[in-house]
N, C-alpha and C positions, 0 to 999 in steps of 0.2 A: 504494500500500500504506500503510496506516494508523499511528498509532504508537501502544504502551502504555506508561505510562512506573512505573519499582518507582524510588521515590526511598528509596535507599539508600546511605548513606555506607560506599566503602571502604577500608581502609589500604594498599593496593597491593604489591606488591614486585616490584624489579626481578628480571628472569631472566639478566639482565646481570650484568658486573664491571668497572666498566673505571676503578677507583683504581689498579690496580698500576701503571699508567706502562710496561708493556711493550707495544711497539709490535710486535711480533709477533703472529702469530695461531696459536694454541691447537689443533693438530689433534692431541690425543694425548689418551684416555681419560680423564674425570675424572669419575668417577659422580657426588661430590657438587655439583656444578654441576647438574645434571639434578634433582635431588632425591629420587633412587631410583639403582640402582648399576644400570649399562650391562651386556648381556653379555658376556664374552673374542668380541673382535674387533670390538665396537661400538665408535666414534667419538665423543666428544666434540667439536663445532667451533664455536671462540667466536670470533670477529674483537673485537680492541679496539683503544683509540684512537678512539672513536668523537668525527666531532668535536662540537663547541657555538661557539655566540655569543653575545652578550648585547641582547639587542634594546632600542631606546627606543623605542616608539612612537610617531610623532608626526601627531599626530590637531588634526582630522577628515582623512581616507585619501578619496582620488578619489571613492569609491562612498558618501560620508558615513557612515564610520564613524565617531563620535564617544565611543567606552568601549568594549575591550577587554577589560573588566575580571571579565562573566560571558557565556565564550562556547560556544556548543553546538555541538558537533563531531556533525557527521555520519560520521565513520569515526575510528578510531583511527591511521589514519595524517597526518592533521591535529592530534590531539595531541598525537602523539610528535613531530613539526615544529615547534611551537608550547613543547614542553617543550625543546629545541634553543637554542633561541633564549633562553631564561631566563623563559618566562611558564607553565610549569607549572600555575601557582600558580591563572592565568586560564581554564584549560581549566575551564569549570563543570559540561555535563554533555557525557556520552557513551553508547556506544550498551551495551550489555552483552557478555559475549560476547569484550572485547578481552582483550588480550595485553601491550599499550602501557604503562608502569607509570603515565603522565600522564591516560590514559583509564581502566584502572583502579581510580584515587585521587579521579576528579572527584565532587562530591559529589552529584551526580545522575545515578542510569545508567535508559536506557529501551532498549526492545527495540521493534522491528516488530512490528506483528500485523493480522490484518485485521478487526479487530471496533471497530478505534477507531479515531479521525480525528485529525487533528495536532491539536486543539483542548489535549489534555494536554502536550503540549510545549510548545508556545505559554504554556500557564500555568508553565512553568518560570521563568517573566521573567528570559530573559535579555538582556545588553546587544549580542550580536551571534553568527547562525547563519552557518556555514561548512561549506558540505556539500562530498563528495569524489567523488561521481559525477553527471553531466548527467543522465541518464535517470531517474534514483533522486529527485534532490533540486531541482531544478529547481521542480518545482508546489512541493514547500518551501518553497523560498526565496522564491517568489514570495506564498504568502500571510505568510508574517512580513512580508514587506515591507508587504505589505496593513493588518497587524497596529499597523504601527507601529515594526518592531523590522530593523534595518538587516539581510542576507542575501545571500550570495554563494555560489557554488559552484566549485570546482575540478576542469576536466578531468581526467577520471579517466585520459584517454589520453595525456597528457602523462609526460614522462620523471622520475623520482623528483627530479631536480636544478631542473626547471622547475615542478614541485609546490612545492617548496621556496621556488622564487622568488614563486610566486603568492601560498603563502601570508606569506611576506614585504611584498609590497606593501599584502594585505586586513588584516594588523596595524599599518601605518602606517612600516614599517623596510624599506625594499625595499634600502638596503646590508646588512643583516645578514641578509636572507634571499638575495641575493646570493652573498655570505661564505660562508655553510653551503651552499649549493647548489654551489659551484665547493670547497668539502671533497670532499662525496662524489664530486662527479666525477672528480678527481683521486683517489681510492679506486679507483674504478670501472676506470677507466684501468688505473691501477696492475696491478689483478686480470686483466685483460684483459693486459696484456703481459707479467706473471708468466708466463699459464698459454699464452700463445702456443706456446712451444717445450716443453714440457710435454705428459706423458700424460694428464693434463685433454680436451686436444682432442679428440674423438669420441667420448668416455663416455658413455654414454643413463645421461640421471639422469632419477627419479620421485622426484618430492614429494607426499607425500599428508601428507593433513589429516582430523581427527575434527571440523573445525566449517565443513563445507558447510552447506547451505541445511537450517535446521531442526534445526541437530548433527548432521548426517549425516558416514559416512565418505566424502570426496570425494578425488580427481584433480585436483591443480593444475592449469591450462594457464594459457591467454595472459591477460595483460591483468593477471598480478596481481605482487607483490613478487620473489617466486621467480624467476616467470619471468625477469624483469630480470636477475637474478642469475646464474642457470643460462646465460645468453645472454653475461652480462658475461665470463666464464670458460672460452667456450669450449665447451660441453657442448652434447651434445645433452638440448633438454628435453623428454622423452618425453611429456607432455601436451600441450606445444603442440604435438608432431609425430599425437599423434592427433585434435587440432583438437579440443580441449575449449579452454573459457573461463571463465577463475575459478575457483570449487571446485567441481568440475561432480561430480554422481553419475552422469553417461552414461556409464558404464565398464562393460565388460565382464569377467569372470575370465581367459575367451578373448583378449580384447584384452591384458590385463596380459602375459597368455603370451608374444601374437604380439610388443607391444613388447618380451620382453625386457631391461629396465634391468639397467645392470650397477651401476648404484649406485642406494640410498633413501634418499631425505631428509627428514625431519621432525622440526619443531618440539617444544622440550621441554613445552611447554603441550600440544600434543595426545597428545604418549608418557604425560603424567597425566592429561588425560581418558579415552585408553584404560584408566587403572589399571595400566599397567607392559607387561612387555614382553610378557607372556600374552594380556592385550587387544588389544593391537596384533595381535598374530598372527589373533587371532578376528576380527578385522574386516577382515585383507586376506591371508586365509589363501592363495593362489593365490602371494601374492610369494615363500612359501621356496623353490618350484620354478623360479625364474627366476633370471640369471645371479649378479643380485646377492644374491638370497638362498643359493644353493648357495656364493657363497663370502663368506657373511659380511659383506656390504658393505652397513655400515647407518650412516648419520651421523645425528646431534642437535642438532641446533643451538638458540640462544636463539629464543624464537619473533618476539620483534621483531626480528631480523636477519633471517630466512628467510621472514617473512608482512606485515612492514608497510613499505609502501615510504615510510618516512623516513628518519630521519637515521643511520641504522645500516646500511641499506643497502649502502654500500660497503664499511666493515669486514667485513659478512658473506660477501661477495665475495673480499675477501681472504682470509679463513680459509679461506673453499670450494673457491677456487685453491688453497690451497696443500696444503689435506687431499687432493683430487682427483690433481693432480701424484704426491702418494706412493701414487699407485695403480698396482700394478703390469697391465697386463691378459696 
C-alpha cells in the first residue's frame, strides 16, 4: 500500500494529565477531561503516573544508525515510546490519524493511500525510519535502506514492554528503553493482581473505535493496545472472543447482541470524532440493548492509554482494574 504524504505542522495536545503526582487512578466522572461533559452514569478512566526516562543515545546503534535526530515513525505507538524516553523533540514525521500527542506534534504527518508510492516519504529526508508492523513496513524499510536512509521495523506481535525494549536498542539506549519497559511491566503486573480477586474477572468488555480502516466504526480485537489491557485485568475481551483482529469492521449488530458486553470502552479521541454522545449512539446503535448499555456501563478513557501500546499502557491498566473492580454485576 502506497503513501501520501499532507506536510502539515501540528501543535498537538495531550489527552492526558499526569503533573498532579497522584499515583492513583481516576475512575470517577470528570466530563472536563473528555472535553464534552459524560452522561449521569458514564465513567471517566484516566491511569496516571505514567512512567518516562531520559535516553542518551549512543550512536552508530548495531543496524548503523548514525542520527536520530529526524525520525519517521510508522505508527504512533513508536512515538509515544520515543516521546518516553525524552526524544519527543526527534519524532519528525508520523502517520495522520494519531492520538499520540508526540505523533500528533511531528512536523510532518502522511497518511496511506493507494494512488502513490513511498517515493513522497522518502522525500521527507529523514535521518532514520522505524516502522511498527512486519507485514505493513517491511518493503519500507527495505527501500529507505535502498535509498540511502538507515530503516528498521518492530514486531508488531511482541509484548508493549518488548516494543519498548526494541525500540530502545534502534535509538542507540537499550538501558533506558530497558528502564521504561520493566515501568510498565511492573504496571501491568500490578493491574493484573489488583483485579485478581476482584469483580473485574469475567466482565465481557467491548472496545470500539470511530478510526478503523478508512474512519470506519470498528470492533477492537486481538493484536492491538486494548487488547493487552482488557487481558492485563482480567476481563473478558469480547472482540478477541469473536476473533476479530485490530479494528476490524467484521461485526455484526447480531453478533454485538449475541456477545453481550457488560461493559464499553472507548477512547476520548473517538467519543469526538463521533461528535458526543449522540454520534456515538448513531454508529453503534444495537449496544443500548445489551447488558452494558441497559445499565449504563460506559467508560472513557485517554485515547493513548486504551489505543496505543506504549508507555501508558500500564497506567491504563490500572485505572481499568480499578474502574472495573467497582463494578457491581
Amino acid at each position: 500500500m502506497g503513501l501520501v504524504l499532507s506536510m502539515t505542522l501540528l501543535s498537538g495536545c495531550s489527552s492526558s494529565d499526569t503533573s498532579s503526582g497522584d499515583d492513583s487512578a481516576n475512575a470517577s466522572p470528570t466530563p472536563t477531561s473528555t472535553h464534552m461533559a459524560l452522561p449521569e452514569g458514564w465513567s471517566w478512566v484516566e491511569g496516571t503516573d505514567i512512567p518516562s526516562v531520559t535516553a542518551d543515545p549512543q550512536l552508530p546503534t548495531s543496524v548503523t544508525v548514525t542520527d536520530v535526530s529526524k525520525v519517521i515513525v510508522g505508527g504512533e505507538d513508536i512515538a509515544d515510546i520515543m516521546a518516553a524516553m525524552g526524544l519527543a523533540d526527534d519524532v519528525y514525521a508520523a502517520p495522520t490519524n494519531s492520538v499520540a500527542e508526540a505523533a500528533t506534534s511531528a512536523p510532518v504527518q502522511y497518511e496511506y493511500s493507494q494512488k502513490t508510492g513511498t517515493e513522497g516519504l522518502l522525500s521527507v529526508d529523514g535521518s532514520l525510519f522505524i516502522g511498527n508492523q512486519l507485514q505493513r513496513h517491511s518493503g519500507v524499510a527495505g527501500q529507505f535502506r535502498d535509498a540511502g536512509v538507515p530503516a528498521v521495523v518492530v514486531d508488531n506481535k511482541l509484548s508493549v514492554p518488548d516494543k519498548i525494549r526494541a525500540v530502545g536498542s534502534y535509538i542507540g539506549d537499550a538501558e533506558a528503553g530497558e528502564q521504561l519497559a520493566d515501568a510498565v511491566q511492573t504496571q501491568l503486573d500490578e493491574a493484573n493482581a489488583s483485579a485478581a480477586d476482584s469483580s473485574a474477572q469475567g466482565l465481557r468488555v467491548l472496545v470500539v473505535t470511530a478510526t478503523g480502516a478508512g474512519g470506519q466504526n470498528s470492533v477492537v480485537g486481538s493484536g492491538t493496545a486494548a487488547a493487552d489491557i482488557v487481558s492485563a485485568v482480567g476481563a473478558i475481551d469480547v472482540g478477541v472472543e469473536m476473533g476479530l483482529t485490530g479494528y476490524s469492521v467484521e461485526y455484526s449488530d447480531e453478533g454485538l447482541l449475541q456477545a453481550a458486553p457488560d461493559v464499553i470502552v472507548m477512547g476520548d479521541g473517538d467519543l469526538e470524532a463521533w461528535g458526543g454522545i449522540e454520534g456515538f449512539e448513531a454508529a453503534f446503535p444495537t449496544l443500548a440493548t445489551t447488558p452494558a448499555g441497559q445499565s449504563n456501563r460506559y467508560i472513557v478513557m485517554p485515547s493513548e492509554q486504551i489505543k496505543v501500546s506504549g508507555a501508558g499502557t500500564g497506567a491504563g491498566a490500572q485505572a481499568l482494574a480499578e474502574a472495573l473492580a467497582a463494578i457491581e454485576k
